[in-house]
C-alpha positions in Angstrom: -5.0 -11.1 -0.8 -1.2 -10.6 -1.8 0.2 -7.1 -1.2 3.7 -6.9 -2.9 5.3 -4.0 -1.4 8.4 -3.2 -4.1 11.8 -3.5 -3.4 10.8 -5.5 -0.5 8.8 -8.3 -1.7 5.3 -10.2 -1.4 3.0 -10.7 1.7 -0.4 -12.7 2.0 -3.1 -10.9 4.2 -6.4 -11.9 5.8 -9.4 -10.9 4.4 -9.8 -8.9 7.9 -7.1 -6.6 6.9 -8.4 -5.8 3.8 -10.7 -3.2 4.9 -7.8 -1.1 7.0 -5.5 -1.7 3.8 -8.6 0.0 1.7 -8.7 3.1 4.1 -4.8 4.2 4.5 -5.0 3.8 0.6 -8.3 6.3 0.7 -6.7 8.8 3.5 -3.4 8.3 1.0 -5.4 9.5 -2.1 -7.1 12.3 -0.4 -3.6 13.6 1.1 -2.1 13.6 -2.4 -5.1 15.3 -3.8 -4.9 17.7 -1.1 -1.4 18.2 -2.2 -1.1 17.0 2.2 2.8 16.1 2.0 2.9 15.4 5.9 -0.6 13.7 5.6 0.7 11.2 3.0 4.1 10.7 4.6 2.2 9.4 8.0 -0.7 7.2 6.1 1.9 5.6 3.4 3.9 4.8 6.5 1.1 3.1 8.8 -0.1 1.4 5.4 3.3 -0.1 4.9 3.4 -1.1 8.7 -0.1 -2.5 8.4 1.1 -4.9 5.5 4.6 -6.0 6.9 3.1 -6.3 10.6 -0.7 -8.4 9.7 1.0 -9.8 6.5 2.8 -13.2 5.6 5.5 -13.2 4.2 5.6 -15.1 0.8 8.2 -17.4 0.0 10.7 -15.9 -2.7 10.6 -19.5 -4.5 6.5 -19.3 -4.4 5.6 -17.6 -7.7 2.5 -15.9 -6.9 0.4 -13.3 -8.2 0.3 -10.2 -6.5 -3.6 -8.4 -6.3 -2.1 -5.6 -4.9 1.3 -3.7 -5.6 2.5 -1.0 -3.1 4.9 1.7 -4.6 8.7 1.3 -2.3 8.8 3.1 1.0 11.2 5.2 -0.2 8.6 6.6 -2.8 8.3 10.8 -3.2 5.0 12.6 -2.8 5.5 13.7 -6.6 5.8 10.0 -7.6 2.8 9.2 -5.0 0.7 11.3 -7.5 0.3 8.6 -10.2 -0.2 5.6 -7.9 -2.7 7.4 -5.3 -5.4 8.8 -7.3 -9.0 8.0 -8.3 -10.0 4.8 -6.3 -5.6 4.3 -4.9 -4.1 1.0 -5.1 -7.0 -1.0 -4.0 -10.2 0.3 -6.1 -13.7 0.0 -3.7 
């Protein structure tokens, strides 16, 4: 899977890590539904680490598709709002 965090660029994960990606992305939604600032703020974070610390880098010359696109870390709870709803970034 590619995970392309923005402003900071692509990474290629392991079909192992796809499961942990899914639930920050779930405990994500359910903060912002919860209208859970703090809740967010920690689960965005540890989904953020989870992709840059298990992830791959991907070349900037490698023109890739990205399966997955993960709002920038410096992204507001009230712009969280449209990204993390219904199923989040990764739907399942």
């Amino acid at each position: 899977m590619i995970v392309r965090i923005m402003t900071e660029g692509q990474f290629k994960l392991a079909d192992d890590d796809i499961e942990r990606i899914n639930e920050l992305d779930n405990v994500c939604v359910t903060a912002v539904d919860g209208g859970d600032r703090e809740g967010f703020k920690v689960a965005f974070a540890q989904l953020l680490d989870m992709v840059r610390e298990h992830g791959t880098p991907v070349a900037d010359d490698d023109l890739v598709g990205s399966d997955v696109l993960v709002p920038p870390p410096d992204t507001s709870f009230e712009e969280a709002a449209a990204d993390f709803t219904g199923e989040g970034l990764i739907p399942g």
